[in-house]
N, C-alpha and C positions, 0 to 999 in steps of 0.2 A: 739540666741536661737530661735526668731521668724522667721529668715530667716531658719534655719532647720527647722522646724518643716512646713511650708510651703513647701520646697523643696520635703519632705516626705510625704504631702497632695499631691503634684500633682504627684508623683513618682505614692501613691496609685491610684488616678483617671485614669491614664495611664494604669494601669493594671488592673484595672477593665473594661474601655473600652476594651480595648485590648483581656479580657477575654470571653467578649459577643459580640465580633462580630459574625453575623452569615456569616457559611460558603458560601462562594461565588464560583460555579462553572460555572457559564455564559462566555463562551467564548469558542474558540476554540481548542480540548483536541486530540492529536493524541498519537495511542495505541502503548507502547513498547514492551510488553512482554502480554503474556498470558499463564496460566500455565492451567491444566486441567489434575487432578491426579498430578500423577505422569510425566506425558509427557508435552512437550511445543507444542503449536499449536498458535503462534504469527499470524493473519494474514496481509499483505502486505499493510501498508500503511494505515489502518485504522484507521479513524477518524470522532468524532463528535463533532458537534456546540451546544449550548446551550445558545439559546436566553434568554435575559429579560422576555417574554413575556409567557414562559415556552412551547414555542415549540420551536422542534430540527430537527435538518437535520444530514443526517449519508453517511459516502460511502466509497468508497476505491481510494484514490490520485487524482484523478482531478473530479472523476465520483462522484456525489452524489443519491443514490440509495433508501434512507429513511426517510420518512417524519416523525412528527408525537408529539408528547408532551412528558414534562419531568414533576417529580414532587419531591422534596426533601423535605423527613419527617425530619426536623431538630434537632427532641430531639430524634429521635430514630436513625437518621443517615443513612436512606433507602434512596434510589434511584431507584423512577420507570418510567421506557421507556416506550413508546407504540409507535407501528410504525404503520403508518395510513395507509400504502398500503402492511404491512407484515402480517406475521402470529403469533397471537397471543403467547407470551409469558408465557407458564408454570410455569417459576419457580417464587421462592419466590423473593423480591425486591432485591437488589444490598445493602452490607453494605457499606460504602463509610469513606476510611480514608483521609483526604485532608492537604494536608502539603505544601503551598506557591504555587509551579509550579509542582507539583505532586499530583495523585492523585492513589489510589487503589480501586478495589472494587472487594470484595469477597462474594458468596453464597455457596448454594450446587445443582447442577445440578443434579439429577438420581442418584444420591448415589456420584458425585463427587465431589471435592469441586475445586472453578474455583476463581482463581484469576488475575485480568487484572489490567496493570500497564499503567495509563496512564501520558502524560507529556502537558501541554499549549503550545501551538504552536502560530504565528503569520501565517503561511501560511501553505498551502496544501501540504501532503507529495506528492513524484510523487514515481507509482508504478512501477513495472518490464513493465510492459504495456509502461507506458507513458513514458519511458526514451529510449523505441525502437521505439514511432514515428519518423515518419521522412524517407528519402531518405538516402540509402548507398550503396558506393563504394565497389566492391570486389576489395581486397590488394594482396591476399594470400589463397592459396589451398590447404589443407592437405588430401591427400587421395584422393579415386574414388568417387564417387554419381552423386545423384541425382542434375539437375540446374546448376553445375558452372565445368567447367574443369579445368587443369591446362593452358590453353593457354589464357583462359578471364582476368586473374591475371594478364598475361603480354601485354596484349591486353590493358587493364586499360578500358574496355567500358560496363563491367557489373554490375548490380547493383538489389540490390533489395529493395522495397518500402512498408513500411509497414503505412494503411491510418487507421485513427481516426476510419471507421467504420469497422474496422475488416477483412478487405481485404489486401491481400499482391501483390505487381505485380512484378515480376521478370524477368530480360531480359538478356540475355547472347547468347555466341555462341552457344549455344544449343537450343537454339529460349526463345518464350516467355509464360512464365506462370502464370496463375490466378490464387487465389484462395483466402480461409479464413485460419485465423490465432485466437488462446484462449493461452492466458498466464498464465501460471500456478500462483493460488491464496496464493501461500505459499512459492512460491522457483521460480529462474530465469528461469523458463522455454518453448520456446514457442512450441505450437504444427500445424504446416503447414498441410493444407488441402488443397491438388492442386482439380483445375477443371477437370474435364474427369475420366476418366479409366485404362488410360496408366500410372498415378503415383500413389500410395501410401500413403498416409499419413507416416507422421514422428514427431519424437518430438525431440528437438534442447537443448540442456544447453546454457543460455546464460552468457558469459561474458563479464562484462560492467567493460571499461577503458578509463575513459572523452570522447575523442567524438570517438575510436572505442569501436567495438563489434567482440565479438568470439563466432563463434556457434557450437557449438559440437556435430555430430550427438550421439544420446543415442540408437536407438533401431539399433544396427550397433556391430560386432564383430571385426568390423578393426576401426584402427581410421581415421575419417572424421571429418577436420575442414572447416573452411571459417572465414578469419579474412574481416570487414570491417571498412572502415572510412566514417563518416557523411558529407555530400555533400549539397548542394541547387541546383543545378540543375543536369538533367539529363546528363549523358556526353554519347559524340557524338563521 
């Protein structure tokens, strides 16, 4: 009887602890889902840190973009941001539902009500950005354009370079060209800014398949692709 009734004291002590711990969100939280209304508006890789110290760092897959403090009202379950180099935040605090390696947090934005599913992570998501750095082979030609013909596919000596700061270099039979590149913040997509007058700007769909890519021209009524494969050096 004394050995039960012991067993049943420390059963209760467990779940008393158990009951008051306070919530622990310090560490690193990258975003799955965001709803907003009725429509989804997930963006690309986002994610924040949350120091001991109660400042936070914020950004999108390798880029960190936001500095600034957190603060969690514990008996009311608020969560408030402040980003030290943004712009000030309107709405009301973040309610915060916390369940082991998940987290939620729902308000009301302007008449909407917004809720963001976040998940713990150990490392940095990588975004549509950072999974096309890097050097590539042209494979494969589909259709007329702009940059690669059908004969640089068979030729195997074209390629295009997409660098960390936003510039693209392209070299093929058709010579060579500079310019800048912006990936779209919500969907795979990048949009090509050549240098000069002679081209156009374009905007590309990407598809990503381990180390190739398929670009698909979008403002195009014929179809235009370009498959490539990820390379380290330039080929000669």
């Amino acid at each position: 009887m004394k050995k039960m009734i012991y067993f049943v004291a420390i059963v209760a002590i467990f779940a008393f602890v158990s009951c008051t711990d306070k919530p622990n969100i310090e560490g690193l939280w990258v975003v799955e889902k965001v709803n907003i209304g009725d429509q989804e508006m997930t963006p690309n890789a986002r994610w924040t840190r949350f120091n001991s110290d109660h400042t936070q760092q914020s950004g999108n897959g390798w880029l960190q973009h936001s500095y600034g403090r957190w603060n969690l009202d514990e008996e009311a379950h608020e969560l408030s941001v402040v980003n030290e180099n943004g712009i000030k935040d309107p709405a009301e605090p973040f309610k915060v539902t916390l369940e082991k390696d998940q987290m939620i947090w729902t308000r009301n934005e302007e008449g909407q009500n917004v809720e963001v599913l976040l998940k713990r992570s150990a490392h940095l998501p990588a975004t549509f950005g950072d999974q096309l750095l890097g050097l590539w082979k042209l494979e494969d030609v589909v259709g007329d354009g702009v940059y690669f013909g059908v004969e640089d596919a068979k030729v195997g000596k074209a390629s295009i370079f997409f660098r960390w700061d936003g510039r693209f270099d392209i070299r093929s039979g058709k010579g060579r060209v500079r310019g800048v590149y912006n990936v779209h913040g919500h969907k795979p997509e990048v949009e090509l800014i050549p240098y000069g007058d002679n081209l156009n700007r374009d905007f590309w769909a990407i598809d990503f398949n381990e180390n190739t890519i398929t670009l698909k021209l979008l403002n195009s009524e014929n179809k235009v692709e370009r498959k490539f494969s990820r390379i380290h050096e330039f080929p000669e």
